[in-house]
Jmol script that loads the backbone (N, CA, C; Angstrom):
load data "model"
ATOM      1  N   UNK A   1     124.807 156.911  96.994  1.00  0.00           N
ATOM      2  CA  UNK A   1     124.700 155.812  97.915  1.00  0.00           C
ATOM      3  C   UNK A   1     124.496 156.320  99.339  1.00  0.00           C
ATOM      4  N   UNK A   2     125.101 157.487  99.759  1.00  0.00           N
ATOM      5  CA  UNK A   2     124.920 158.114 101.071  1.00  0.00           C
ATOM      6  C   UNK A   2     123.597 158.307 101.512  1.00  0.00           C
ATOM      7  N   UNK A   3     123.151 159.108 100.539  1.00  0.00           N
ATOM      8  CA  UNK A   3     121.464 159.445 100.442  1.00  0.00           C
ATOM      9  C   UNK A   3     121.088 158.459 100.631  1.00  0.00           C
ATOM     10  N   UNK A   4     120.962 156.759  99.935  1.00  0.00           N
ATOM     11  CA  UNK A   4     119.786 155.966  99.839  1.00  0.00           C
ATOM     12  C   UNK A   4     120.175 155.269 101.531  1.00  0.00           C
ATOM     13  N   UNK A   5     121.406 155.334 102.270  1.00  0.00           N
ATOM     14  CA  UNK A   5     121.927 154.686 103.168  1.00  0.00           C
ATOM     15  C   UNK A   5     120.823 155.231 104.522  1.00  0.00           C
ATOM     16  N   UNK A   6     120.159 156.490 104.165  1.00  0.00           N
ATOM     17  CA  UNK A   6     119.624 157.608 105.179  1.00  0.00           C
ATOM     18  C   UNK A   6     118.288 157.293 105.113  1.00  0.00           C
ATOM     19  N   UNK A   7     117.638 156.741 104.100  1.00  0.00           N
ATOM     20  CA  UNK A   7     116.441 156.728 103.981  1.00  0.00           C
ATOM     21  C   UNK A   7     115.972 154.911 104.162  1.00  0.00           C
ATOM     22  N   UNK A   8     117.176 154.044 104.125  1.00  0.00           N
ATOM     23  CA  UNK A   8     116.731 152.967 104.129  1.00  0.00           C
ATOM     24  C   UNK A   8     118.209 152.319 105.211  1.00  0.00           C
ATOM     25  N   UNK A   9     117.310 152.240 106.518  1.00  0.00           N
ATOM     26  CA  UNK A   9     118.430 152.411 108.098  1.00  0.00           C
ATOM     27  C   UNK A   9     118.926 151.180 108.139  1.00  0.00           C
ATOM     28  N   UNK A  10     120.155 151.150 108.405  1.00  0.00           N
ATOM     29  CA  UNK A  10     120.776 149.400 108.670  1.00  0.00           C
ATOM     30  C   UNK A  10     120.639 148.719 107.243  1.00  0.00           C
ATOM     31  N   UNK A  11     120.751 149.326 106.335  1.00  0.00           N
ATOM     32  CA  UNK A  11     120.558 148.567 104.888  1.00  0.00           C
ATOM     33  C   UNK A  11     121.884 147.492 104.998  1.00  0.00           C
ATOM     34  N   UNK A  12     120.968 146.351 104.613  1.00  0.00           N
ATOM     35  CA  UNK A  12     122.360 144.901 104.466  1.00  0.00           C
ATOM     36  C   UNK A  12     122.703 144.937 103.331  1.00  0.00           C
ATOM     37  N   UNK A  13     123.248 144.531 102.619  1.00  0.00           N
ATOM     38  CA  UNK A  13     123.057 143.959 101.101  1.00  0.00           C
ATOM     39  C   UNK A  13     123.888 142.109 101.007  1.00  0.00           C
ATOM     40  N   UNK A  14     123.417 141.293 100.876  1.00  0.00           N
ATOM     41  CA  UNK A  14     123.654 140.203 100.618  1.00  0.00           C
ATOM     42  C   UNK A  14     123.282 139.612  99.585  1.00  0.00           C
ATOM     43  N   UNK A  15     125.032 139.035  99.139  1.00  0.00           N
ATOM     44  CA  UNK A  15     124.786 138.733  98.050  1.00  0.00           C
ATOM     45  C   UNK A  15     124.888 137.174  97.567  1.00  0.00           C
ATOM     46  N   UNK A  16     123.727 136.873  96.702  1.00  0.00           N
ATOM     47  CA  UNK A  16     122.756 135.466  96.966  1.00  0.00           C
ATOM     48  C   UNK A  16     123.128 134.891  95.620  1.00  0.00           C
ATOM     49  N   UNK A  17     124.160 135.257  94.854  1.00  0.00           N
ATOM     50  CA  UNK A  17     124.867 134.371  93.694  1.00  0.00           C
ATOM     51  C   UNK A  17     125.918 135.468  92.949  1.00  0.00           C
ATOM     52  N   UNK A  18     126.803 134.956  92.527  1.00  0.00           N
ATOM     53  CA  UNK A  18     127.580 135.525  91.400  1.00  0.00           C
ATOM     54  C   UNK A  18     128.240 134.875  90.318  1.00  0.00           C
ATOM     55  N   UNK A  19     128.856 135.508  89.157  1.00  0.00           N
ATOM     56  CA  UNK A  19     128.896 134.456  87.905  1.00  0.00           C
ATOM     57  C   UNK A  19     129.203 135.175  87.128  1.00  0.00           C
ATOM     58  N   UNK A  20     130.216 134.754  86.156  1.00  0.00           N
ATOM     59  CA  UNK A  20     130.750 135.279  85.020  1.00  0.00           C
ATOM     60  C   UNK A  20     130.891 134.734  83.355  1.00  0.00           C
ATOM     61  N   UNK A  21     130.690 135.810  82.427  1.00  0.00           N
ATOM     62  CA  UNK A  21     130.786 134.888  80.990  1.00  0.00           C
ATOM     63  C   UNK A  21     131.997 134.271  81.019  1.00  0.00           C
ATOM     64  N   UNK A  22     132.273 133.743  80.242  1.00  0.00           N
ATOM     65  CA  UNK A  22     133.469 132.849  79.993  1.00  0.00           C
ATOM     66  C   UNK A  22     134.999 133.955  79.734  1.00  0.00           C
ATOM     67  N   UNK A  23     134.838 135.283  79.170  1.00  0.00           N
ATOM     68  CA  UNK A  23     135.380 135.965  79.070  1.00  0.00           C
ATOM     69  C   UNK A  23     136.443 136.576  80.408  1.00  0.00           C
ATOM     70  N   UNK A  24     135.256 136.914  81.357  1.00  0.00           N
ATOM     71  CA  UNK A  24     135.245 137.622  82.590  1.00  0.00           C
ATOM     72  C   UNK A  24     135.343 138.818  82.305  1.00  0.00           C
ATOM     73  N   UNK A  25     134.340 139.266  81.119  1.00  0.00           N
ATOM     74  CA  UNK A  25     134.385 140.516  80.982  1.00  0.00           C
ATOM     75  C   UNK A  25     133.098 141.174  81.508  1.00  0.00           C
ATOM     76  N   UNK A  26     132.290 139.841  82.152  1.00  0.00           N
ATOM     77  CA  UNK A  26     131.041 140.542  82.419  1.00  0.00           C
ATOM     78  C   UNK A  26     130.583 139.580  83.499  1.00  0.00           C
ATOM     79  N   UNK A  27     129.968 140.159  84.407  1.00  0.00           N
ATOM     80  CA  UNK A  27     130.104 139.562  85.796  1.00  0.00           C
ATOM     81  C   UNK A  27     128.837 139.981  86.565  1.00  0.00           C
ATOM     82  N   UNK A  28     127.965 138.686  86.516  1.00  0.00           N
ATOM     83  CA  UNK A  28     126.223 139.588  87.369  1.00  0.00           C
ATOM     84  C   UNK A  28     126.516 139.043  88.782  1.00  0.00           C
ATOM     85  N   UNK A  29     125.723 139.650  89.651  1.00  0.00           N
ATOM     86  CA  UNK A  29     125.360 139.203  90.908  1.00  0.00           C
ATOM     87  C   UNK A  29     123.717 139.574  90.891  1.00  0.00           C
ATOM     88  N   UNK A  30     123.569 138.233  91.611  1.00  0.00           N
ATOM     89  CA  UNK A  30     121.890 138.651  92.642  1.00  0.00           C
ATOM     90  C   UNK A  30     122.124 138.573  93.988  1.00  0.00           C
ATOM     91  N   UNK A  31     120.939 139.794  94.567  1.00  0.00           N
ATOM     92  CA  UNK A  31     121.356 139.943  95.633  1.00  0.00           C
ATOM     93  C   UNK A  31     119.817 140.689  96.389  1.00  0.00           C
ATOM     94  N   UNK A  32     120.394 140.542  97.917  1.00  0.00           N
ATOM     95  CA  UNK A  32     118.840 140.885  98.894  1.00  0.00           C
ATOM     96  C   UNK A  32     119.406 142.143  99.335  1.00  0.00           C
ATOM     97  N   UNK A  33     118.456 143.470  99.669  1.00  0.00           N
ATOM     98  CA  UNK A  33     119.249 144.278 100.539  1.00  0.00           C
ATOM     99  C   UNK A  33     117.640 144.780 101.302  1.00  0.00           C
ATOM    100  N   UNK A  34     118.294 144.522 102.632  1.00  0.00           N
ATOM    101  CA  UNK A  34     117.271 145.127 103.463  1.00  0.00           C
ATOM    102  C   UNK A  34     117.179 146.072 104.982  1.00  0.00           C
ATOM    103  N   UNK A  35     116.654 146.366 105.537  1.00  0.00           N
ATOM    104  CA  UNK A  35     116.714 147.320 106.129  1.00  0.00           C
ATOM    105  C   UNK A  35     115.371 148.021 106.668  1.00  0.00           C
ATOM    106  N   UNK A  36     115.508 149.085 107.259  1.00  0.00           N
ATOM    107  CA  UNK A  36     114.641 149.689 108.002  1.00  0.00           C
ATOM    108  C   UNK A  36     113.878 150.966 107.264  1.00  0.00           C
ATOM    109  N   UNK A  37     112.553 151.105 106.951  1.00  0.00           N
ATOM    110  CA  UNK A  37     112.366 152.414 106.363  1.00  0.00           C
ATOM    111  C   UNK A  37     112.027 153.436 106.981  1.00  0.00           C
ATOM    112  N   UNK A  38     113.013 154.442 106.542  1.00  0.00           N
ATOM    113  CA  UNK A  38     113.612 156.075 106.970  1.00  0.00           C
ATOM    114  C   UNK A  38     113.037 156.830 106.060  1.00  0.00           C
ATOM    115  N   UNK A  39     112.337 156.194 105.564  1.00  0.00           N
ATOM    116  CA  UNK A  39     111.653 157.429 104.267  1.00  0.00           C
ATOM    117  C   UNK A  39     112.031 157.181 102.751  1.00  0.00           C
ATOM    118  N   UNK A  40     112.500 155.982 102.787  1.00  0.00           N
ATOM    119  CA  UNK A  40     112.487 155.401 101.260  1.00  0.00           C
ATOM    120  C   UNK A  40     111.093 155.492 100.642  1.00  0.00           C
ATOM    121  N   UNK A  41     111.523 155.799  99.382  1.00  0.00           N
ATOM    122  CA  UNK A  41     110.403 155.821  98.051  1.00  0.00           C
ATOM    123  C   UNK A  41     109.863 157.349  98.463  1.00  0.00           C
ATOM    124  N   UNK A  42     110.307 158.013  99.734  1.00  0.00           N
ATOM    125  CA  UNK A  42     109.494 159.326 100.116  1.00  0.00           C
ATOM    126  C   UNK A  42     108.153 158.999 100.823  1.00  0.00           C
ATOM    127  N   UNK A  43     108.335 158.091 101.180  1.00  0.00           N
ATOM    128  CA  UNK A  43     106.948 157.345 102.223  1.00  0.00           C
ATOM    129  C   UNK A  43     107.614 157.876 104.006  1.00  0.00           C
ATOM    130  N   UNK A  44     106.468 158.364 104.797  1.00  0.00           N
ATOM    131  CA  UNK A  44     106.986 158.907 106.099  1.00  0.00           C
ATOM    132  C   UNK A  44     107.605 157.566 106.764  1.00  0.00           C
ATOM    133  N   UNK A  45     108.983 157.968 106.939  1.00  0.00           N
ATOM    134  CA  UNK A  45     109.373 157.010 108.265  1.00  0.00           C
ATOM    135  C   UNK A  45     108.827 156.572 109.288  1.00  0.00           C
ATOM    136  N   UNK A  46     108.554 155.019 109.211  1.00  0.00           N
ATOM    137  CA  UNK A  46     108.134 154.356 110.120  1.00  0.00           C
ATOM    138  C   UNK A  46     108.608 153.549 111.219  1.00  0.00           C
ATOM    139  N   UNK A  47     109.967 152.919 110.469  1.00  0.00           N
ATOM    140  CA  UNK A  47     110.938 151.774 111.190  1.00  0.00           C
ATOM    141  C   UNK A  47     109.952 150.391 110.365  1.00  0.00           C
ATOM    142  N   UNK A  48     109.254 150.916 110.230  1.00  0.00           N
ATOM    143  CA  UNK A  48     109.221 148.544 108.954  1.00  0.00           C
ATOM    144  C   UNK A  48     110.203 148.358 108.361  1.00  0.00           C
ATOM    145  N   UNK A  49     110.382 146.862 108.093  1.00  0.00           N
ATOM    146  CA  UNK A  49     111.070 146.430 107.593  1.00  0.00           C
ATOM    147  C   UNK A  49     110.713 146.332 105.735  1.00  0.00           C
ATOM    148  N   UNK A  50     112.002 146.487 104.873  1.00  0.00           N
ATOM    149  CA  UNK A  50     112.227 146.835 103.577  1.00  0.00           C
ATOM    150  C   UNK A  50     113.128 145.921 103.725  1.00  0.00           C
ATOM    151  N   UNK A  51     112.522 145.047 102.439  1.00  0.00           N
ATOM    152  CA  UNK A  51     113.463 144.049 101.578  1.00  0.00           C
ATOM    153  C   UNK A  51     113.008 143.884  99.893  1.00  0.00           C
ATOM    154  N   UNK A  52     113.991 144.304  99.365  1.00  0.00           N
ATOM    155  CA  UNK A  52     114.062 143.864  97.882  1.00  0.00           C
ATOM    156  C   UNK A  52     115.180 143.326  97.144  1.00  0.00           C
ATOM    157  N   UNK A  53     114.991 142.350  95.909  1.00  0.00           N
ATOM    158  CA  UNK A  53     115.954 141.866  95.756  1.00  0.00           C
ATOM    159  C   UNK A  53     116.680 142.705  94.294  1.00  0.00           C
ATOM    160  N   UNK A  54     117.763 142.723  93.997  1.00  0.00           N
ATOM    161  CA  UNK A  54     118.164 143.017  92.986  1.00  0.00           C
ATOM    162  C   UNK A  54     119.280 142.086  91.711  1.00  0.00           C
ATOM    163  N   UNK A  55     119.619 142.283  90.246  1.00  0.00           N
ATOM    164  CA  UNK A  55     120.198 141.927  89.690  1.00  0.00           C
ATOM    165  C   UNK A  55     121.181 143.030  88.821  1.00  0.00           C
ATOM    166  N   UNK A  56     122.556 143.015  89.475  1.00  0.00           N
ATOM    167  CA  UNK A  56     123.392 143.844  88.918  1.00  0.00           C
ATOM    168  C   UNK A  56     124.543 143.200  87.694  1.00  0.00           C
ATOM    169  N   UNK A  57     124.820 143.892  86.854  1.00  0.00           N
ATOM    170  CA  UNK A  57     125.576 143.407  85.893  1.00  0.00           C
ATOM    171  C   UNK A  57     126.964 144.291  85.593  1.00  0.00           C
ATOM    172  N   UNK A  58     128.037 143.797  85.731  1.00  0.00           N
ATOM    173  CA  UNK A  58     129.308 144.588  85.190  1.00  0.00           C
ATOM    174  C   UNK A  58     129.913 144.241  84.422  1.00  0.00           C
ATOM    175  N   UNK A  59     130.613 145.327  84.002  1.00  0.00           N
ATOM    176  CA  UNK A  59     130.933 145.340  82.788  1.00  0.00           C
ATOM    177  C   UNK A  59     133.030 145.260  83.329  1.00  0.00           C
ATOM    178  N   UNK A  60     133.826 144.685  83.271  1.00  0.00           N
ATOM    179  CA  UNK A  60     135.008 144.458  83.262  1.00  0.00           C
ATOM    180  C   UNK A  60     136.055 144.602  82.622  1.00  0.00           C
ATOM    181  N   UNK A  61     136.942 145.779  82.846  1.00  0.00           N
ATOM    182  CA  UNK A  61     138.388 146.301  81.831  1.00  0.00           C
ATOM    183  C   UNK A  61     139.300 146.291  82.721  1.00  0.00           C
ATOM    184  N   UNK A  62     140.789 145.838  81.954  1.00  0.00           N
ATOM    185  CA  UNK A  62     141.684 145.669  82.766  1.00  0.00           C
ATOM    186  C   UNK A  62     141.605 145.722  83.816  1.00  0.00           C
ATOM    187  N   UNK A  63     141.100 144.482  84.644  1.00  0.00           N
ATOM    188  CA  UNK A  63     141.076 144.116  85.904  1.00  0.00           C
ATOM    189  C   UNK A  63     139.891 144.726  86.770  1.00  0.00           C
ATOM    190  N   UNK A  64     139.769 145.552  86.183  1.00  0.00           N
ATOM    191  CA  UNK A  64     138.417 147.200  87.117  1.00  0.00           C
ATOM    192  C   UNK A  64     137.167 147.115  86.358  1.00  0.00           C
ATOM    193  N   UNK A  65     136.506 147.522  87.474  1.00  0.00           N
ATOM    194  CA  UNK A  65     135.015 147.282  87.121  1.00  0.00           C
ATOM    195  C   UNK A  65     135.117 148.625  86.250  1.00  0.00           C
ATOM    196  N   UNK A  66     134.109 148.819  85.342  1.00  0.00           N
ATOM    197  CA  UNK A  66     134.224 149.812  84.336  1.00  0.00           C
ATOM    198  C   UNK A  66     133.017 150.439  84.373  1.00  0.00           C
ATOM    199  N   UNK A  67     131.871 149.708  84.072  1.00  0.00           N
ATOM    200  CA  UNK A  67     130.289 149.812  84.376  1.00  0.00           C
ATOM    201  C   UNK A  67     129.617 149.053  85.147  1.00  0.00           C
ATOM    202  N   UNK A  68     128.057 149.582  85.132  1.00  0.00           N
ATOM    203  CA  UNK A  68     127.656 148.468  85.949  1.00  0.00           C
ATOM    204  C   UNK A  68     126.164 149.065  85.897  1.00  0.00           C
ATOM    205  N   UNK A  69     125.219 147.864  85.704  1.00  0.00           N
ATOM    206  CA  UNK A  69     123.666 148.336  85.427  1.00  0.00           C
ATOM    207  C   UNK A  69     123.001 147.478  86.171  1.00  0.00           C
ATOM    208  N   UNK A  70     122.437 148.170  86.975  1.00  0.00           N
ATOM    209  CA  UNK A  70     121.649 147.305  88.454  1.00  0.00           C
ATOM    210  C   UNK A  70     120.028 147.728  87.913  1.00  0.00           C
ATOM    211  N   UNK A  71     118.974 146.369  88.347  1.00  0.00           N
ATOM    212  CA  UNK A  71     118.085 146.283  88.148  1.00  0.00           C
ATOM    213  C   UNK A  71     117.363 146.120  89.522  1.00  0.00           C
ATOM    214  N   UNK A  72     116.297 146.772  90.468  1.00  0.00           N
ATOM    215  CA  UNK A  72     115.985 146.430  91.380  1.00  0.00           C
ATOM    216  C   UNK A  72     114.305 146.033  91.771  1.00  0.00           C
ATOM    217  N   UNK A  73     114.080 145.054  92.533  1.00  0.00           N
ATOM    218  CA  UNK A  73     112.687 144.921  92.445  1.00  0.00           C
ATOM    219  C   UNK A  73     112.067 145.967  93.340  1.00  0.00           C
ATOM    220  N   UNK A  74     112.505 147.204  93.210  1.00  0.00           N
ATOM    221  CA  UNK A  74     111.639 148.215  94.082  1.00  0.00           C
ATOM    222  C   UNK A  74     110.493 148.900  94.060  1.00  0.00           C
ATOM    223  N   UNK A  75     109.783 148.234  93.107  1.00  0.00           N
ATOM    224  CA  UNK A  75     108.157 148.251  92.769  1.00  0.00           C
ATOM    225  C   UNK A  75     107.441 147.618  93.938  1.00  0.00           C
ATOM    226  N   UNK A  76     108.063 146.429  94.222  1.00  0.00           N
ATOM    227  CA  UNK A  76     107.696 145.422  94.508  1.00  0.00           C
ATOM    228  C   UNK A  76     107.484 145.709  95.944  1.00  0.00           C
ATOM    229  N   UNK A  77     108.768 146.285  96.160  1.00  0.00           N
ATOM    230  CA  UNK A  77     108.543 146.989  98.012  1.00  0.00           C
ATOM    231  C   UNK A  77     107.896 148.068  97.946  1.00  0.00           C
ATOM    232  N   UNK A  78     107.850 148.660  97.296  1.00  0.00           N
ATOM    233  CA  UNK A  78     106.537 149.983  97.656  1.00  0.00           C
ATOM    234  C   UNK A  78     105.801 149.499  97.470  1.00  0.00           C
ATOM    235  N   UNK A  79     105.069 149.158  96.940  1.00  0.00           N
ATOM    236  CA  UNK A  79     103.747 148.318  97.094  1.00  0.00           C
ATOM    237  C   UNK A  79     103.330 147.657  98.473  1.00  0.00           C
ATOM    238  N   UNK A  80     104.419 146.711  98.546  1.00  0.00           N
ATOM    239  CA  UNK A  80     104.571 146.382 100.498  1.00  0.00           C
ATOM    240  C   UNK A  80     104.282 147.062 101.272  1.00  0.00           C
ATOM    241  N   UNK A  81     105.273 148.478 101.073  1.00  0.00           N
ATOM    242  CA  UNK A  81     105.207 149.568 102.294  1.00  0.00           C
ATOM    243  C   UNK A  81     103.751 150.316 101.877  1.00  0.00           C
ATOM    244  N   UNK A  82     103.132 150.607 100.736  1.00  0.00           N
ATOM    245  CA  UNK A  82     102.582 151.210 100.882  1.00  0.00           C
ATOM    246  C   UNK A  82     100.809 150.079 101.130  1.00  0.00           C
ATOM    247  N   UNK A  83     101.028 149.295 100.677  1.00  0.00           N
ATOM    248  CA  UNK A  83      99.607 148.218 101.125  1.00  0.00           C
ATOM    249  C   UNK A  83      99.551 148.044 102.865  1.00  0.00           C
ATOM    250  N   UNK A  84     100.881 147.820 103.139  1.00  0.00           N
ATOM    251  CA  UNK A  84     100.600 147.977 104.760  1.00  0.00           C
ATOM    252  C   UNK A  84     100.304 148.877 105.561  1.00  0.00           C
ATOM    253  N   UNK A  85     100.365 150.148 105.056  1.00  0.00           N
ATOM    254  CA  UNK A  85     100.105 151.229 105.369  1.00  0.00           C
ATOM    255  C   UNK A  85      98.507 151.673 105.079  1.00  0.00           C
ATOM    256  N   UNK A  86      97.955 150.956 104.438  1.00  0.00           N
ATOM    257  CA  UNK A  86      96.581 150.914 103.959  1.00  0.00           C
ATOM    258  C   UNK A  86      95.812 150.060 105.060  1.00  0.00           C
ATOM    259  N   UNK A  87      96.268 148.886 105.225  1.00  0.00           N
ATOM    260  CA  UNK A  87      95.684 148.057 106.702  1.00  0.00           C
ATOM    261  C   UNK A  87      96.064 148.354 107.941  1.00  0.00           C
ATOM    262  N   UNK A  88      96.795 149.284 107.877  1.00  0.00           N
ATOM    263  CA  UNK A  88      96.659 149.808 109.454  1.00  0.00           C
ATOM    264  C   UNK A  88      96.177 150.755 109.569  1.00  0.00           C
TER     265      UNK A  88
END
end "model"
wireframe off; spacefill off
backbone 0.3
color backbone group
């Protein structure tokens, strides 16, 4: 997390729903995280703005998060960063 904090500056993360099975053994959130690019994806630092959204899922044991499998749309922003980088 340190690393990705360096490459993507002022990263927010906000989170835009949460929800659980009936159990509460399993618990997703969606969420926005955005920020400044420092060299995310390994693209030269520019300062644009980076936003993608993600869907994380945990997994819940006695009381503590146990696992957890995050899905992120970060295709979606390189493509961004790198198409804009094509028109300028």
């Amino acid at each position: 997390m340190a690393s990705f904090q360096t490459v993507l500056e002022g990263a927010q993360n906000e989170i835009l729903e949460v929800f659980a099975d009936g159990s509460g053994e399993r618990v997703v959130s969606r969420w926005l995280c955005t920020g400044r690019n420092n060299g995310i994806f390994g693209l030269p630092a520019d300062g644009r703005a980076v936003a993608f959204t993600g869907i994380a899922i945990w997994r819940v044991q006695d009381g503590r998060l146990a696992e957890c499998w995050a899905e992120r749309a970060a295709l979606e922003a390189f493509r961004a960063l790198t198409a804009d980088a094509r028109e300028h």
